[in-house]
N, C-alpha and C positions, 0 to 999 in steps of 0.2 A: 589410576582412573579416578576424575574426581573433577569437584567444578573449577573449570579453567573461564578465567577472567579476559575476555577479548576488550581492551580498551584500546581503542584510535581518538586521540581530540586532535585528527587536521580539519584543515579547513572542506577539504572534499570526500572524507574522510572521518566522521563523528558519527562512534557508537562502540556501544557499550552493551553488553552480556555475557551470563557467567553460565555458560551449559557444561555440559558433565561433556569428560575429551581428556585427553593426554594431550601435552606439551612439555617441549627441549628448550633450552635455553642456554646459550654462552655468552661470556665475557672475555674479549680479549684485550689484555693493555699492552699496544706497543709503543714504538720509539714517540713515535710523532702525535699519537692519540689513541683511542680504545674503541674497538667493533663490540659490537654486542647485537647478535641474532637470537630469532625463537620462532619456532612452527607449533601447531598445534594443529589438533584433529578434533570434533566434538561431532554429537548428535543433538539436534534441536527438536524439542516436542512443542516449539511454540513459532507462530509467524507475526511478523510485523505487521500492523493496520495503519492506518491514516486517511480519515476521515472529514471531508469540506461539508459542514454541516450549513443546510440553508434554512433557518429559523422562520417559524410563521411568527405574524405580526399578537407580541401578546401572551405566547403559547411558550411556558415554560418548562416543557415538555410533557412525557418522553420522549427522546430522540433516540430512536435506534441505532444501532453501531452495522456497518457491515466488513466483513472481510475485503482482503486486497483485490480479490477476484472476484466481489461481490456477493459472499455468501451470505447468506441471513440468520442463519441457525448455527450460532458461534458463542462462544465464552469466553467473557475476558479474562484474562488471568488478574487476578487482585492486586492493586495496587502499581500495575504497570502504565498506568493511562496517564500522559498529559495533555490539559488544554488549556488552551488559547481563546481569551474572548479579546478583541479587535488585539491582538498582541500581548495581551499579558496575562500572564501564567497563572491562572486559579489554583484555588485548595479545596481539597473533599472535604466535604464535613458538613452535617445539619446545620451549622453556625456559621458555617465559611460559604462554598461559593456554588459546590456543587455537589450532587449524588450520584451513587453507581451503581445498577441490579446488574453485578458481574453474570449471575445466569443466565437472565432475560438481554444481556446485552444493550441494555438502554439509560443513559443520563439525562438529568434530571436537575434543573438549575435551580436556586435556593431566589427568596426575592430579596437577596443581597445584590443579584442584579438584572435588571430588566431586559426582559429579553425581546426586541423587536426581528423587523425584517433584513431591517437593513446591519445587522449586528453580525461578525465575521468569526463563525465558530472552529476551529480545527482541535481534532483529537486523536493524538497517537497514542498507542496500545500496542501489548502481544495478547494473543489469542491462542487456546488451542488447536490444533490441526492434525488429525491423525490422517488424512487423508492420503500421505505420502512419508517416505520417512525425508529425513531432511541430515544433509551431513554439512557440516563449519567447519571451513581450513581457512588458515592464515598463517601469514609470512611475516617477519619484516627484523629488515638488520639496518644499525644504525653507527656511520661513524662519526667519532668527533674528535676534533682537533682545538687548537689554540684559535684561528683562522677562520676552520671550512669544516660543515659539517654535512653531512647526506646521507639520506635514509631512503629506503627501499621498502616500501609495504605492499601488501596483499592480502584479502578479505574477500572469500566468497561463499555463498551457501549456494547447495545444489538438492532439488527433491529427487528422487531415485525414479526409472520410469516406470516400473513398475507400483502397482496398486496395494499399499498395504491392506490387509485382513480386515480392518474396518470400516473401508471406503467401499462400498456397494455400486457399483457401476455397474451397466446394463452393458451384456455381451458386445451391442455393436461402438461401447464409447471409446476405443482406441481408433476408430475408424473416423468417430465424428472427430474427435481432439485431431486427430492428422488435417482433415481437412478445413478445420476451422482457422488455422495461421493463429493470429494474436489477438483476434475478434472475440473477445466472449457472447457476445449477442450470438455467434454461428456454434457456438460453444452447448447446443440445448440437447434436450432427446425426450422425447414423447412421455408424459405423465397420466397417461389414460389408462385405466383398469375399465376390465368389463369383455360379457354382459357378468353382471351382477348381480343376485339377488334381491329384490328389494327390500330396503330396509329402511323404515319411518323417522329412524334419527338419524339416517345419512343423507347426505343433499347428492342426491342422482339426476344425470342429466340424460337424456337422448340425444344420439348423433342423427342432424340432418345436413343434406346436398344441398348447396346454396352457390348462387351465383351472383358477383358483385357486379355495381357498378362501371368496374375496371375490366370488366369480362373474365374475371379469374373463379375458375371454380376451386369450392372449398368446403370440406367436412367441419360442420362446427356444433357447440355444444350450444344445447338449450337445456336450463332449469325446468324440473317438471316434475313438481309434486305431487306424491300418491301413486305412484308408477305401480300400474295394473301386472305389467311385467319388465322383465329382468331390465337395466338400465345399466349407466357407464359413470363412476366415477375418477376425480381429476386435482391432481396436486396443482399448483396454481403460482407461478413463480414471478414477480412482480422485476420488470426488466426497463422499468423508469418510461417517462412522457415518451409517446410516438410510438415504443419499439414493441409494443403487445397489442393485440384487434380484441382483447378484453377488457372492461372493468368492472369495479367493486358496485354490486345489486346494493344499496343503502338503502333500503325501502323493504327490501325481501325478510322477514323474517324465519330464522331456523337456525339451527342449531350448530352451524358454520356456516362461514363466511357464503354468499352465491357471486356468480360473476355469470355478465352475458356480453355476446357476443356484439359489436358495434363495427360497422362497416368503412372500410377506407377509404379516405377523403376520396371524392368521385374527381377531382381538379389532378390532386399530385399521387392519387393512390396508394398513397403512404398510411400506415396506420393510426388510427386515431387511441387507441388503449395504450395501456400498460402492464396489463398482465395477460400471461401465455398458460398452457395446459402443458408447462416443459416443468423441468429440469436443469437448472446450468450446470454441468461437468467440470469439474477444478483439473488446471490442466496441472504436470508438474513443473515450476518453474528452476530458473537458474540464473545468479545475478553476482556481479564479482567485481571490485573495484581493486585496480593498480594505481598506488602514488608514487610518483618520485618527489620530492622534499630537498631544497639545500639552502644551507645559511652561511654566508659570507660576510665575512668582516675582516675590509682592507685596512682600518685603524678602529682604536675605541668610539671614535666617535660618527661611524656609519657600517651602517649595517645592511645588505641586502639578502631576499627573500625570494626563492622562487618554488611555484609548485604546480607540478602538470600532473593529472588523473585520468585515466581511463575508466570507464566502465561497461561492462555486458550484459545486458540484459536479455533472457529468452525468455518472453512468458508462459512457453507453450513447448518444452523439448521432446514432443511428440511431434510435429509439425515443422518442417522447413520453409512454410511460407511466410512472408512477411520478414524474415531475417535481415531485411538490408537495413531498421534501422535500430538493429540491436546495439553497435556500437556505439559511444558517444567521446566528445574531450572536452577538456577543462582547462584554462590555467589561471595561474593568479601569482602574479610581481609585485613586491612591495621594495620600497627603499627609505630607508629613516638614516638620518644625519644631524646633530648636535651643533650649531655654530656657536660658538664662546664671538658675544658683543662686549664684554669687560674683560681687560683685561688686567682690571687691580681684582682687590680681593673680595666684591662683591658677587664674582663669579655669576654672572648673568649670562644664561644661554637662551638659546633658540632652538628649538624643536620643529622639525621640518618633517615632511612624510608624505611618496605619492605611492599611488595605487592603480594596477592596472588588472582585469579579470575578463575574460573571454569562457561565455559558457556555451557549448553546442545543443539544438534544440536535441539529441537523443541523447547525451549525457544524463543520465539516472543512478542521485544516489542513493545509499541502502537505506539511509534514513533520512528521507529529504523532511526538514521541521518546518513550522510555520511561526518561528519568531524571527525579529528584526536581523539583517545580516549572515542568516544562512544564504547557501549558494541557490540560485535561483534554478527552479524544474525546467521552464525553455532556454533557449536559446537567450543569450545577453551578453554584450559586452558594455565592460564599466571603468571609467577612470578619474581619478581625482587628485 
C-alpha cells in the first residue's frame, strides 16, 4: 500500500495523481511485440476544481475559488493550483504573477499583471473533500509491435453513496439529492434556526407571510434589530445572479453580514437576488473515461493515428434523473507522411500532416484545462 502514480498524457485522456492504492503490473515479450498491463486501486482524499474567473475592471483581487459542485468553504491543497491568464501559465510568487490564501481559498494577482474585465482567468486545483470517501481505479494495457500499436485505458473515480462522518447532512438530504437529478440549484435544504433567543451580537430576523406580485405566497426573513423577543437565525448561501429572492444589506451595519428580501420581477417572476437562506448538498459523483489508442505505420515514412474516448459522467448517483446525458464520444485522426523532393544527397523532405476531431457536446473530461489545444468541453468537430 503506498502512493501509486496514475499518469495518462492522451489526448482525451491527461492526468496526473499519486494517491495512496495498490497496483499490478506486467510485461510480456512475445514473437511479434510486448503487452504490458496494470490496474490499480487507490483512495482519494482530494477533488478536482476548475474555475472561469470573471475579473472586475481594476480589481486585483481576492478572487474566491469554489468547488466542482460550488461549495464555498474549501481548501486548497498547496501548491496544486494552475492558472491561466488569457492562455498563459503564471507563477506564484510575491515577485511573479500571483498569490494563494490556500485556507481562505482566495487568489490574489501581483501588479506584474493588470487585471481588467475583459481578462480570461482560469484556475485548476485539488481541494479537500471529506464529504464522501472517493475510490480511483484504472486500467490499461498496451501493445507494441514493429508496425501497430494499441492500447487500452481506463480511469474513473467514484464517491461512495453513502455520507462519511464528516459531512453533516440534514435527515431529509437523501430525499432532496434523489429528487434534484443534476440540478444543483434543486440541490438546497432550509438554513433557518429558531425561535431563538435573543442575542445583541447575532443578526436575527423575523418570519413574515408576504404575497408577491406574481400571486405567490411566501414566508420570508426580515432583519430586526433589538428583537424584544425570541427571533430566527439563517446561513445564507450565495447561488449566483437571478437564482436567490435575497441580497447583500450594504448599508446595514452589524456584526454579520444582513440580507433582505427583494421581490420577483413582477413581468417574468423570476428572482431578482442571489442569495438564499439554504444550504446546497454535495451530491456524490462518479465520472470514468475509456480510450482506445492505435498507431500505425505502413512504412517509415507515414504514420497514422487514431483515438476514440468515452466518458460518464453522474453528477448525482443518488438520483436517476437527468441520466440521459451522462454519456459522451470523442475522436481524434491524425496522419503524418514524409515526401523525400531530393533525391541526391541533400536529402530534402516535406512534412505533411492532417487532422480530423469530433467532440460530443456531453463528452466530459476528468481534467478538462484551459490552455491552447486541449480537447474542447462542447460539442466540436475540427479539421485541418
Amino acid at each position: 500500500y503506498r502512493n501509486i502514480p496514475y499518469i495518462f498524457r492522451y489526448y482525451f485522456l491527461n492526468y496526473f495523481k499519486k494517491p495512496e492504492g495498490i497496483s499490478f503490473a506486467n510485461k510480456s515479450i512475445l514473437n511479434n511485440g510486448s503487452l504490458t498491463s496494470r490496474s490499480s486501486l487507490a483512495l482519494s482524499r482530494s477533488k478536482f476544481g476548475r474555475n472561469i474567473i470573471r475579473p472586475s475592471e481594476g480589481n486585483q483581487g481576492p478572487y474566491r475559488l469554489s468547488g466542482s459542485s460550488g461549495e464555498q468553504l474549501i481548501i486548497v491543497m498547496a501548491g496544486t493550483e494552475k492558472v491561466w491568464l488569457d492562455g498563459k501559465l503564471l507563477t506564484r510568487g510575491t515577485e511573479a504573477d500571483y498569490l494563494v490564501d490556500y485556507n481562505l481559498s482566495e487568489i490574489r494577482f501581483t501588479a506584474k499583471n493588470f487585471i481588467t474585465k475583459d481578462r480570461r482567468i482560469i484556475v485548476e486545483f485539488e481541494y479537500t473533500d471529506q464529504s464522501y470517501s472517493r475510490l480511483l481505479y484504472g486500467l490499461d494495457a498496451d501493445w507494441e509491435s514493429e508496425k501497430f500499436d494499441i492500447g487500452f485505458y481506463l480511469l474513473g473515480q467514484q464517491d461512495s453513496k453513502q455520507a462519511s462522518q464528516f459531512n453533516n447532512l440534514p435527515e431529509n438530504a437523501g430525499e432532496i439529492l434523489k429528487n434534484a437529478g443534476d440540478n444543483p440549484l434543486l440541490a438546497i435544504s432550509p438554513a433557518i434556526s429558531g425561535p431563538i433567543e435573543p442575542n445583541p451580537l447575532q443578526v436575527q430576523y423575523i418570519l413574515k407571510d408576504t404575497l408577491d406580485a406574481c400571486g405567490i405566497r411566501d414566508t420570508i426573513l426580515i432583519y430586526h434589530p433589538g428583537l424584544p423577543n425570541a427571533g430566527y437565525s439563517a446561513r445564507f448561501t450565495d447561488l449566483g445572479p437571478g437564482n436567490g429572492n435575497y441580497i447583500l444589506d450594504t448599508k446595514e451595519l452589524a456584526n454579520e453580514p444582513v440580507f433582505y428580501w427583494v421581490a420577483p420581477d413582477p413581468l417574468t417572476c423570476r428572482p431578482q437576488g442571489r442569495f438564499e437562506p439554504a444550504e446546497v448538498l454535495t451530491a456524490p459523483e462518479k465520472h470514468a473515461i475509456m480510450t482506445l489508442k492505435t498507431h500505425f505505420r505502413p512504412s517509415p515514412q507515414t504514420k497514422v493515428s487514431a483515438e476514440i474516448a468515452m466518458s460518464n459522467k453522474d453528477p448525482n448517483r443518488l438520483s436517476a434523473l437527468d441520466d440521459s446525458d451522462d454519456q459522451g464520444l470523442a475522436t481524434r485522426l491524425d496522419l503524418q507522411h514524409v515526401f523525400s523532393i531530393s533525391p541526391d544527397s541533400t536529402g530534402l523532405t516535406l512534412s505533411t500532416s492532417a487532422h480530423f476531431e469530433s467532440i460530443q457536446a456531453d463528452f466530459r473530461a476528468l481534467r478538462p484545462c484551459g490552455t491552447p489545444g486541449c480537447p474542447a468541453a462542447a460539442s466540436s468537430t475540427r479539421s485541418f
